[in-house]
LOGU-563466 format. One record per residue (C-alpha): residue number from 1; x, y, z; residue in one letter. Coordinates in Angstrom, 3 decimals, decimal comma, padded with zeros to 6 digits. Example, Ala and Ser with C-alpha at 12.3 -4.5 7.8 and 13.67 -1.06 7.14 Angstrom:
# LOGU-563466
SITE   nr         x         y         z  rest
SITE    1   012,300  -004,500   007,800     A
SITE    2   013,670  -001,060   007,140     S
//
This chain:
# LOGU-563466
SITE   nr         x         y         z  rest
SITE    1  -035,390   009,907   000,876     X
SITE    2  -031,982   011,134   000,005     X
SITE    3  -030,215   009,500  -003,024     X
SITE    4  -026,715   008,235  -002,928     X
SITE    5  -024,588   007,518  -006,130     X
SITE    6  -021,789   004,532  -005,370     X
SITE    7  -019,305   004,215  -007,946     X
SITE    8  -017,105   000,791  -008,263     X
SITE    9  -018,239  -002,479  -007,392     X
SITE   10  -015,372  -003,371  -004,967     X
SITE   11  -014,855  -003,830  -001,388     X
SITE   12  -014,721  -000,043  -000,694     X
SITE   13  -017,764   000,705  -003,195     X
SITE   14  -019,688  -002,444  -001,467     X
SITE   15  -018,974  -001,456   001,982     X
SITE   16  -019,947   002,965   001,268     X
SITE   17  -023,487   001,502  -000,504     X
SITE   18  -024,376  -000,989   002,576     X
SITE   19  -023,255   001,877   005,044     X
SITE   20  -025,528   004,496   003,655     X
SITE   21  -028,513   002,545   002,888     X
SITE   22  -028,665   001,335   006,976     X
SITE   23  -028,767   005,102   007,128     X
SITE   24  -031,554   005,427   005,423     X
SITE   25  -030,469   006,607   001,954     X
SITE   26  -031,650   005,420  -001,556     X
SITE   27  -028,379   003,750  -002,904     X
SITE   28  -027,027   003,262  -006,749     X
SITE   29  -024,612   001,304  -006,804     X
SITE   30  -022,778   001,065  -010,280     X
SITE   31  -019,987  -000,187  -012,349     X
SITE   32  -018,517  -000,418  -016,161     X
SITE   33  -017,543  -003,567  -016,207     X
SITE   34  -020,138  -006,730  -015,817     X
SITE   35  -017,892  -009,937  -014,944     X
SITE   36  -019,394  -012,927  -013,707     X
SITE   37  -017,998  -012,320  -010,464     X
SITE   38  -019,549  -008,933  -010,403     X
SITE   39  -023,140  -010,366  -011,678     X
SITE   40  -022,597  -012,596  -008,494     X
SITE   41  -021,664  -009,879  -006,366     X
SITE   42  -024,673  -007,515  -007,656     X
SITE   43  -027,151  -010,758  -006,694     X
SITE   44  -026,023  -010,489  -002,882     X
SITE   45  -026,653  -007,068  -002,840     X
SITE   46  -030,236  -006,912  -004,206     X
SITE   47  -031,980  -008,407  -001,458     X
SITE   48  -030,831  -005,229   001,119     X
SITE   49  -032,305  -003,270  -001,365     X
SITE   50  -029,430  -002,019  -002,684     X
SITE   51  -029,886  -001,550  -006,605     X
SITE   52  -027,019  -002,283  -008,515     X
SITE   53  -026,595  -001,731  -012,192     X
SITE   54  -023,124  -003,153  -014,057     X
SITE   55  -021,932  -002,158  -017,490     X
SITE   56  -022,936   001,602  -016,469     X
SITE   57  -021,718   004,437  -016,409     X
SITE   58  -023,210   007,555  -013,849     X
SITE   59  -025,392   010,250  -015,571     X
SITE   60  -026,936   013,062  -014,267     X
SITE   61  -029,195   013,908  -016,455     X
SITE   62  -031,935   012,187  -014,519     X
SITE   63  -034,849   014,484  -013,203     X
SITE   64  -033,623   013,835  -009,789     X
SITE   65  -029,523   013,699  -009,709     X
SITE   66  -027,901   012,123  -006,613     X
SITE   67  -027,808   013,873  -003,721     X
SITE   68  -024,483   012,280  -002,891     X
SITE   69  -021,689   010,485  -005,035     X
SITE   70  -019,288   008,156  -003,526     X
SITE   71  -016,326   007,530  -005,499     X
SITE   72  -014,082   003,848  -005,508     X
SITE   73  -010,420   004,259  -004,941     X
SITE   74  -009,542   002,268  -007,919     X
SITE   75  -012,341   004,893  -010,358     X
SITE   76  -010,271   008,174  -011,884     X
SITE   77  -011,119   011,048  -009,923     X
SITE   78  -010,875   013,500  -012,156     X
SITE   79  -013,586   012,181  -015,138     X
SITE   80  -015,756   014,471  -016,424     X
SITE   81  -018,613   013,224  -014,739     X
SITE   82  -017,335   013,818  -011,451     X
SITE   83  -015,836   016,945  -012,410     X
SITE   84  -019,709   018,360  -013,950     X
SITE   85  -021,077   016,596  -010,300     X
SITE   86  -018,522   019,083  -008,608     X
SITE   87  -019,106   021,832  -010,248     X
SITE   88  -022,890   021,944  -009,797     X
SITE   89  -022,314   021,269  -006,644     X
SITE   90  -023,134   017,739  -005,533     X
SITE   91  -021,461   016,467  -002,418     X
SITE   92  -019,072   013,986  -004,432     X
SITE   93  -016,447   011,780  -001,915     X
SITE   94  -014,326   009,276  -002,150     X
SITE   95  -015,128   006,320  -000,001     X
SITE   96  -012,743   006,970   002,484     X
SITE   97  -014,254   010,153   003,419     X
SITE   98  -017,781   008,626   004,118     X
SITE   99  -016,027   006,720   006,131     X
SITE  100  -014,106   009,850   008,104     X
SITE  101  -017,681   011,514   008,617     X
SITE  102  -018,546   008,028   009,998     X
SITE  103  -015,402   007,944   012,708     X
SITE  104  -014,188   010,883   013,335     X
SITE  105  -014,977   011,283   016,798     X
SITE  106  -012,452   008,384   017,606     X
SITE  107  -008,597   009,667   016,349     X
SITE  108  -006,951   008,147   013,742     X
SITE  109  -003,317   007,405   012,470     X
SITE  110  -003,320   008,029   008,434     X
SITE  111  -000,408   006,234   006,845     X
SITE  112   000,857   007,559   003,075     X
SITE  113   003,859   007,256   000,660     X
SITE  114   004,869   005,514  -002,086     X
SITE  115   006,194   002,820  -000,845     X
SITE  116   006,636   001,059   002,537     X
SITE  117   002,709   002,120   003,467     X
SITE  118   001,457  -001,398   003,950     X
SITE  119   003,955  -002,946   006,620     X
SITE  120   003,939   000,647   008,948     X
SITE  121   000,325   000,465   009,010     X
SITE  122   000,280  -003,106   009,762     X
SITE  123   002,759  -002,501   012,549     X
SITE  124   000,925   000,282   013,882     X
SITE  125  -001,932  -001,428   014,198     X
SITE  126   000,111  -004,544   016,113     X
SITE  127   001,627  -002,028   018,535     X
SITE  128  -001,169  -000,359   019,535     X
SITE  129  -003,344  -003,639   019,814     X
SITE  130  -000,328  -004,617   022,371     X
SITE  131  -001,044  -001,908   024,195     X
SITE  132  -004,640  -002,807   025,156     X
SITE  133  -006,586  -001,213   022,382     X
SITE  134  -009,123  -001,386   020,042     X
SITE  135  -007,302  -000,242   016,812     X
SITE  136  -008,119  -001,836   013,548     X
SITE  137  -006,569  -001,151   010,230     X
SITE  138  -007,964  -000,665   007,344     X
SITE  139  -008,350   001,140   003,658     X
SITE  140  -005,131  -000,654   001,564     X
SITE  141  -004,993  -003,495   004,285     X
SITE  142  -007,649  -005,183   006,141     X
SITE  143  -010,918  -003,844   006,332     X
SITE  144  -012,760  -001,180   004,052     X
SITE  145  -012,643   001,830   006,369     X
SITE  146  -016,371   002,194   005,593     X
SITE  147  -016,801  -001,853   007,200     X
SITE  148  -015,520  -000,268   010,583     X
SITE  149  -018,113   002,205   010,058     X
SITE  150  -020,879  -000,076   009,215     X
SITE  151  -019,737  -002,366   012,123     X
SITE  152  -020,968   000,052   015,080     X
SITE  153  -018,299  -000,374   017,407     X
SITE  154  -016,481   001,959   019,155     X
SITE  155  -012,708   002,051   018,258     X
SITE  156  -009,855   003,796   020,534     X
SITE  157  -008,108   004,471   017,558     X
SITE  158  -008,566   003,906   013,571     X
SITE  159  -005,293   003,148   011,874     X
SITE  160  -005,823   003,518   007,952     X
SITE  161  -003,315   003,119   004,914     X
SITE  162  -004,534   006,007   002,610     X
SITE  163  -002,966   006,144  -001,202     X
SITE  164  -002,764   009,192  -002,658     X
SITE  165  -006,640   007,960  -004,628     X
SITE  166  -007,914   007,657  -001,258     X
SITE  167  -006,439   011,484  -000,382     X
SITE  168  -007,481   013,420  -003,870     X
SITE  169  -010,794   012,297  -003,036     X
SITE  170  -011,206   013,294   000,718     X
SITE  171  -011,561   016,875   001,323     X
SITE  172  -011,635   016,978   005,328     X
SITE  173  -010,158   013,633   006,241     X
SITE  174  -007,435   015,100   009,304     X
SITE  175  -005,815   011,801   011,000     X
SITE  176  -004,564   012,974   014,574     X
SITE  177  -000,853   011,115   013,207     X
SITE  178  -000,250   011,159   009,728     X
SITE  179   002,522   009,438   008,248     X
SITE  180   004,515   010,047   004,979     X
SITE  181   006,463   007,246   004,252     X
SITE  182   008,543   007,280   001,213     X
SITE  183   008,154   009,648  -001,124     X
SITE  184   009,358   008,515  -005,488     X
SITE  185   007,430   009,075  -009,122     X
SITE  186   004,426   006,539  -009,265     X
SITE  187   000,906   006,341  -010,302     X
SITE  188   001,602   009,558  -013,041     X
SITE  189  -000,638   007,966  -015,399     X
SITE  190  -003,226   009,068  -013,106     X
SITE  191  -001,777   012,386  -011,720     X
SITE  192   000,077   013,448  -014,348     X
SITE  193   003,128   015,153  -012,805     X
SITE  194   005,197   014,389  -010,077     X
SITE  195   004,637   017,597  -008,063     X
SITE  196   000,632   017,169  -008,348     X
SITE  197   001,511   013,355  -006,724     X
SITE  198   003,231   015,851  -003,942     X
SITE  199   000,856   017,998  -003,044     X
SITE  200  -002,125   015,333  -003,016     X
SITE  201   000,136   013,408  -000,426     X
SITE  202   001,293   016,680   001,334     X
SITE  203  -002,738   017,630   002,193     X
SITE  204  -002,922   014,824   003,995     X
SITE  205  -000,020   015,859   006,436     X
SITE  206  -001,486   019,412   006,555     X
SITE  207  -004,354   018,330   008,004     X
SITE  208  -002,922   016,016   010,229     X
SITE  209  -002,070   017,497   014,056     X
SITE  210   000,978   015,165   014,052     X
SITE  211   003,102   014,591   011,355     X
SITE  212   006,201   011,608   011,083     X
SITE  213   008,700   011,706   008,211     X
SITE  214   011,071   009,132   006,977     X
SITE  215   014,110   011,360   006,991     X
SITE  216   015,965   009,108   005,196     X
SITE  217   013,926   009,305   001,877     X
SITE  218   016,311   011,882  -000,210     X
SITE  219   012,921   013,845  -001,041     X
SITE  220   011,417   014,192   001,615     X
SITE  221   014,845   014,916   003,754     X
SITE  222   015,587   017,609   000,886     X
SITE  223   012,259   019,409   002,091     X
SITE  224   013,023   018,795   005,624     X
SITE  225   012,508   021,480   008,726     X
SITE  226   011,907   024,415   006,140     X
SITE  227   008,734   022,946   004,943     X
SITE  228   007,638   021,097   007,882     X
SITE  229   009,104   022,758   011,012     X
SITE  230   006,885   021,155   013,604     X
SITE  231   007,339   017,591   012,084     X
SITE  232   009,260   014,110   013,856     X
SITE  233   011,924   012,610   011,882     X
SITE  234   013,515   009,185   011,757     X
SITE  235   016,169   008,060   010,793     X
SITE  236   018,051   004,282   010,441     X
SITE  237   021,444   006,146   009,690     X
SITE  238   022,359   007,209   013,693     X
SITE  239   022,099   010,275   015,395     X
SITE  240   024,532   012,008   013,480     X
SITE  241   021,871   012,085   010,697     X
SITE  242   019,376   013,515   012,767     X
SITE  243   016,903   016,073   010,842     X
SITE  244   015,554   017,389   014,147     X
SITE  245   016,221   017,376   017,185     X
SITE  246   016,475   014,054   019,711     X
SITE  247   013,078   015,389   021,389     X
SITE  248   011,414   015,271   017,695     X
SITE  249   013,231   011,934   016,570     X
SITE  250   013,258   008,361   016,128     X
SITE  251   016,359   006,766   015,015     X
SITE  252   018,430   003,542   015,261     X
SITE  253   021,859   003,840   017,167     X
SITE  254   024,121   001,212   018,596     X
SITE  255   021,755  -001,704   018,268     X
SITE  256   018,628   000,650   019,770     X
SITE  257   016,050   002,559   018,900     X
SITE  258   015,403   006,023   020,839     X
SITE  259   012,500   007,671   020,343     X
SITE  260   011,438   010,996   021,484     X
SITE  261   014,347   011,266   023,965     X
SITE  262   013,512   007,580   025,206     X
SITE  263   015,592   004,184   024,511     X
SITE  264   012,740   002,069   023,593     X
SITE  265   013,886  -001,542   022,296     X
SITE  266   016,499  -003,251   020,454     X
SITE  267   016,484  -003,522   016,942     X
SITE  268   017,896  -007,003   016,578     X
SITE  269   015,196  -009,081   017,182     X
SITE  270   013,132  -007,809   014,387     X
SITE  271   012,782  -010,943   012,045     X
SITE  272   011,735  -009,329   008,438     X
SITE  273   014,512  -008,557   005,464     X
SITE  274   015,772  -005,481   004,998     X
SITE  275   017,103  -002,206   005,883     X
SITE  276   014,154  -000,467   004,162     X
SITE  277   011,979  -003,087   007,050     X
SITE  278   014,173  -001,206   009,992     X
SITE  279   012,897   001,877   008,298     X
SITE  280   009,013   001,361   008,775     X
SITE  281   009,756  -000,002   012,262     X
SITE  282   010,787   003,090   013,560     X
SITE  283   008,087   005,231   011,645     X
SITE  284   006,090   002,742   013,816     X
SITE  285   007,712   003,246   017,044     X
SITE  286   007,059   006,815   016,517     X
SITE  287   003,169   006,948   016,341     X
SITE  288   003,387   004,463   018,665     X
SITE  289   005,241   006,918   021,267     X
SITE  290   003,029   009,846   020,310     X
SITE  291   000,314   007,764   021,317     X
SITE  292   001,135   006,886   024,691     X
SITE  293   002,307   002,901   023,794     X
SITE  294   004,167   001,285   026,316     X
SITE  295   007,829   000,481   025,415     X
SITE  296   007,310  -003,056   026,646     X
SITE  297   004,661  -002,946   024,555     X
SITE  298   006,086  -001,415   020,969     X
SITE  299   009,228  -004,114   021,695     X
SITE  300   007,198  -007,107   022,024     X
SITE  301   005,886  -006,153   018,445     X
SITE  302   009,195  -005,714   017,264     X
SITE  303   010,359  -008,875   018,742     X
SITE  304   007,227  -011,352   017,194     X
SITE  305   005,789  -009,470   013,984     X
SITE  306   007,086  -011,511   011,212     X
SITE  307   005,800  -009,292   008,160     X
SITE  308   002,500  -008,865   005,659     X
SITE  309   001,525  -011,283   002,872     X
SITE  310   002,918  -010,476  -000,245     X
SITE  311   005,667  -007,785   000,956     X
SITE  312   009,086  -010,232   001,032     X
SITE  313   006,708  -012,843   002,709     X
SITE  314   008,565  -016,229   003,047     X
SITE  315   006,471  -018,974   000,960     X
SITE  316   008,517  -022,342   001,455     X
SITE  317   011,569  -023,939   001,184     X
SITE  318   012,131  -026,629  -001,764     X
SITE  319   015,241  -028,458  -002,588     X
SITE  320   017,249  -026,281  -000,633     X
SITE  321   015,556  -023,069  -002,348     X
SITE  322   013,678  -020,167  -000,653     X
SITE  323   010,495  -018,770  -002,505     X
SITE  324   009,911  -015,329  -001,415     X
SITE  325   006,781  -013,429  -002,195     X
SITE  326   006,880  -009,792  -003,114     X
SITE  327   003,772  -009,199  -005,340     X
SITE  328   003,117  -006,008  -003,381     X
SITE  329   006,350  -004,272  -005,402     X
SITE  330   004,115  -003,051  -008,337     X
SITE  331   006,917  -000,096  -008,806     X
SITE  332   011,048  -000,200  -009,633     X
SITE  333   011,765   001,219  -006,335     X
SITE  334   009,791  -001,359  -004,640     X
SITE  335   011,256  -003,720  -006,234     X
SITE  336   014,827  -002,422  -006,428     X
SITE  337   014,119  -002,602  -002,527     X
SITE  338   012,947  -006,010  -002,519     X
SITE  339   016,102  -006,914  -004,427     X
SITE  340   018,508  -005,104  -002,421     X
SITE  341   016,979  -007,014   000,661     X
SITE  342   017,407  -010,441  -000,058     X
SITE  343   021,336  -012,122   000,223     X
SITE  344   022,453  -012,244  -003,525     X
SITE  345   022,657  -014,342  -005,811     X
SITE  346   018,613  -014,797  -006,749     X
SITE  347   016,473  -015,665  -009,329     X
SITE  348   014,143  -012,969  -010,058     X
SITE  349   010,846  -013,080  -011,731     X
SITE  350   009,766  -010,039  -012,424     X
SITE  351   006,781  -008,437  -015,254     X
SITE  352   002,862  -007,684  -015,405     X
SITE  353   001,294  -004,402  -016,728     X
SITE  354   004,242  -001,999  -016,882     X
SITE  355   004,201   001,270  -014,728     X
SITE  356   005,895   005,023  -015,277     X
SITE  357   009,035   004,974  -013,955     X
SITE  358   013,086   005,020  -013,768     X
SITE  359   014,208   002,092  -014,051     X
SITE  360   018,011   002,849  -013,289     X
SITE  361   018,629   002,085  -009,672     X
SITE  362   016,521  -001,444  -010,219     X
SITE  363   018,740  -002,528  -013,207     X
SITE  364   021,458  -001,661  -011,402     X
SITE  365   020,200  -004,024  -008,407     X
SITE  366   019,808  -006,494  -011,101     X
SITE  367   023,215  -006,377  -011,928     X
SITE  368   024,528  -006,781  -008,782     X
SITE  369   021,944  -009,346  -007,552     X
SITE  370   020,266  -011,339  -009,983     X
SITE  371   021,860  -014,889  -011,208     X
SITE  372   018,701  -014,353  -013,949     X
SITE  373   016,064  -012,733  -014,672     X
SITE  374   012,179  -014,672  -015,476     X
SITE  375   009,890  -012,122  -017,510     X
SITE  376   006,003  -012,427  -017,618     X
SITE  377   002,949  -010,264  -018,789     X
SITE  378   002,708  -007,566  -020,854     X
SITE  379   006,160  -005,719  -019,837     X
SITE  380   008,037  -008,616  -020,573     X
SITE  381   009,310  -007,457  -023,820     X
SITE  382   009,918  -004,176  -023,001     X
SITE  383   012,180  -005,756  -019,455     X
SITE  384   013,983  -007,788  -022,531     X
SITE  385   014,468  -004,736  -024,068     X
SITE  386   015,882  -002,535  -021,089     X
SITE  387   017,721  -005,697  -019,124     X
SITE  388   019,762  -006,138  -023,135     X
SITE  389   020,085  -002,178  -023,616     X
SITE  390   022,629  -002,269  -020,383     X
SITE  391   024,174  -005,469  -020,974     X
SITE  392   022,422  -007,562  -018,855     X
SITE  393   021,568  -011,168  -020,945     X
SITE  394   020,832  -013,582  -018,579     X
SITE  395   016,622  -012,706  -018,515     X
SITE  396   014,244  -015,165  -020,436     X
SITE  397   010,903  -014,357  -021,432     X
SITE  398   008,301  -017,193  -019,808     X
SITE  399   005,145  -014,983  -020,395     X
SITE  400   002,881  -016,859  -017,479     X
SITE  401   003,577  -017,236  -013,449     X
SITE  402   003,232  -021,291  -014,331     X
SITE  403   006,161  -020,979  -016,198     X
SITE  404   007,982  -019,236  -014,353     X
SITE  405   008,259  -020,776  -011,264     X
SITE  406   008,988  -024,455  -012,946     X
SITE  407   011,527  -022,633  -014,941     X
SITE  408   013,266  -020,669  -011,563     X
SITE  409   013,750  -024,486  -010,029     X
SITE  410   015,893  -025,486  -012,385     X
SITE  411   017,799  -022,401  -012,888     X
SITE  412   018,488  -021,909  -009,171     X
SITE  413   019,432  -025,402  -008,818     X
SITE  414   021,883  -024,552  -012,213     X
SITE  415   022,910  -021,718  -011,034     X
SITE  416   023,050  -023,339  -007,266     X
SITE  417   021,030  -020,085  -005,579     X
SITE  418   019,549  -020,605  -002,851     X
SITE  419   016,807  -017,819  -002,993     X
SITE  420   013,720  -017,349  -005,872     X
SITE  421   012,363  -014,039  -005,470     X
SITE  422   008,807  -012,474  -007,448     X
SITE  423   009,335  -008,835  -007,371     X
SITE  424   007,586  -007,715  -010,361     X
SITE  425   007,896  -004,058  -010,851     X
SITE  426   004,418  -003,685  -012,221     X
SITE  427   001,126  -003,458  -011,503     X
SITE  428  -000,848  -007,242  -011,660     X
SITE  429  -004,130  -006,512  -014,118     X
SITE  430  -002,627  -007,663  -017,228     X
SITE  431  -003,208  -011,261  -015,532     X
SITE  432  -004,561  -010,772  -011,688     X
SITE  433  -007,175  -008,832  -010,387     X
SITE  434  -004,729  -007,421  -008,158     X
SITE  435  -000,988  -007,907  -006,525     X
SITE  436  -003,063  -010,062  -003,701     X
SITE  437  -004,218  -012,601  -006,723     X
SITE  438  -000,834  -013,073  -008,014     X
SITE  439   000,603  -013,384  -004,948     X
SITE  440  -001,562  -016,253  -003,718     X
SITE  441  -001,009  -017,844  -007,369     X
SITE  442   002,343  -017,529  -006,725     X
SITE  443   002,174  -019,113  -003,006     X
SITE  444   000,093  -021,828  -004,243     X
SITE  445   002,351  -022,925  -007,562     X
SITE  446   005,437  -022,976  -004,791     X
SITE  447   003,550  -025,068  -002,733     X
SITE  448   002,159  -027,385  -005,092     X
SITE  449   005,763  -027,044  -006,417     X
SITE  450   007,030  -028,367  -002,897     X
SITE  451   004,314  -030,919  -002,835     X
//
């Protein structure tokens, strides 16, 4: 019986163990850390036989080294131990890559970038379910792409969020569309340099037979036709800013968007914040088109998708005060988006466990929109320290999301704003187990707030 190494006791890691062992393989299934919700976790996985071992670590010095080691988004890639398994020649994979030998004979649309990854995928997957078919989404946002492997169906299309983790880790994985979002510095503690982040990102659009850019990203424009001559390109900014052609495009003019040659729908009618919002629709409506979507179809989305949870989702209103939810910006430029999308003034609460970064553009948005400034977690005194360094004083450090959102009542009703915003700027595991966590702790203190 073959022998299968899973490393990380998440979702992805739970759903690449029970996948191989209903195909027959011997399954490991490991992790460093040994929580009590893990313990609980490894208890409802013993009974399908799957053996789980927490506070571990992978060795292969064992007389009999896995055949096959499946690696959790959220584990280093690049550790010596998977390095040594590579090297000797062990099939090691990342779990999204099981899950690509799993589906590939159905296509699928592969959304990347640094930003903006989330709602595109999640609109994708709305226009192309309003056009009749059977096309979940999954890896960042809904299912583990191995759980629509391990569910048997048989899917028209697969429409999967891939970070650049999920890419470094997948050595075949060729989506029929790939998307590249947005394109900024992030996650360099992991990949060290900003052109490495690149060209991770960039394999995924050379192995896609489709490729859509956001021509409005300065990087990515800079690149433009020279590097990727056979790409689409869209654009929120009119035809005049056109990369490529009208054929190859999908851009916003007069009120519409045209796409491929075609007036699709209007743009009005979309009901999320934000220019950055118009952005992803038309990134969209372009693997929509490619795809063979409807136009009644792609502008019924447009007309009735309201937005994903924790991306500038609307929580409640509360003495005349809007709480919007934007745990998903766990980087300045998705926050300095956030920011930039909501009417100013706001009160901003903003902190958790600081990222790489420039920080310019979102101080600037600060400046411009923020009546004050609520700091928690660990980068809280370093946000003191930045928000003081270029004269901006009106920040107070509340260290917990409890505080914080008592504290932003009576400040906006002070200050008489109308909008509290949590855009943090970080990533959540100095306090959450993820941005999805402190979002909901954040929904449910505004709505206990709001009685």
């Amino acid at each position: 019986m073959p022998h299968a190494a899973v490393v990380g006791l998440g979702r992805s890691g739970i759903a690449a163990a029970r996948l191989l062992n209903k195909q027959g393989w011997m399954v490991e299934l490991s992790d460093r850390a040994s929580s009590d919700n893990l313990q609980t976790l490894a208890a409802s996985l013993q009974p399908e036989g799957i053996t789980v071992k927490l506070g571990h670590s992978l060795s292969l010095d064992s007389p009999h080294p896995p055949d096959l080691i499946v690696v959790s988004p959220g584990v280093p890639w690049d550790l010596p131990i998977f390095l040594e398994a590579r090297q000797r020649g062990i099939d090691t994979i990342g779990e999204m890559e099981l899950a690509w030998r799993n589906l590939q004979n159905c296509p699928w649309v592969g959304i990347t970038g640094t930003n903006g990854k989330t709602t595109t995928t999640a609109l994708i997957a709305a226009m192309f379910q309003a056009g009749h078919l059977n096309a979940p989404s999954c890896g960042n946002i809904g299912y583990a792409a191995c759980e629509l492997a391990l569910s048997g169906q048989t899917y028209d299309w697969v429409i999967a969020e891939i970070s650049s983790y999920q890419i470094e880790s997948s050595r075949e994985l060729a989506p029929q569309i790939g998307l590249w979002t947005t394109f900024t510095p992030d996650h360099l503690n992991r990949h060290y340099t900003l052109d490495n982040y690149y060209q991770i990102k960039a394999a995924l659009l050379q192995r896609s037979q489709c490729q859509i850019f956001n021509g409005d990203d300065p990087y990515l424009r800079n690149l433009g036709l020279n590097v990727w001559p056979d790409a689409l390109w869209t654009t929120v900014k009119g035809k005049d800013h056109l990369v490529a052609s009208e054929e190859r495009s999908v851009y916003l003019q007069d009120d519409w968007i045209f796409a491929l040659g075609q007036k699709i729908a209007p743009i009005h009618e979309l009901k999320m914040f934000g220019e950055h919002n118009k952005q992803n629709v038309l990134m969209a409506v372009g693997a929509a088109c490619v795809a063979g979507i409807a136009p009644d179809a792609i502008a019924h989305t447009i007309a009735t998708f309201s937005g994903v949870p924790h991306r500038l989702e609307f929580i409640c209103t509360y003495q005349g005060i809007d709480f919007i939810n934007d745990s998903k910006a766990t980087n300045y430029d998705a926050a300095e988006v956030g920011l930039n999308a909501m009417p100013a003034p706001v009160i901003l609460i903003a902190g958790g466990e600081p990222k790489q970064g420039d920080d310019t553009a979102w101080l600037v948005s600060i400046h411009e929109k923020a009546a004050a400034v609520l700091l928690i977690g660990e980068a809280s005194p370093h946000f003191a320290q930045r928000l003081k360094a270029v004269g901006y004083t009106h920040y107070e450090q509340v260290e917990t999301m409890e505080r914080a959102v008592r504290r932003s009542v009576e400040l906006a009703q002070s200050h008489k704003v109308s909008t509290v915003l949590l855009s943090p700027a970080c990533a959540s595991f100095d306090q959450y187990q993820s941005f999805e966590h402190r979002g909901e702790h954040f929904r449910q203190l505004c709505l206990n707030q709001a009685g």
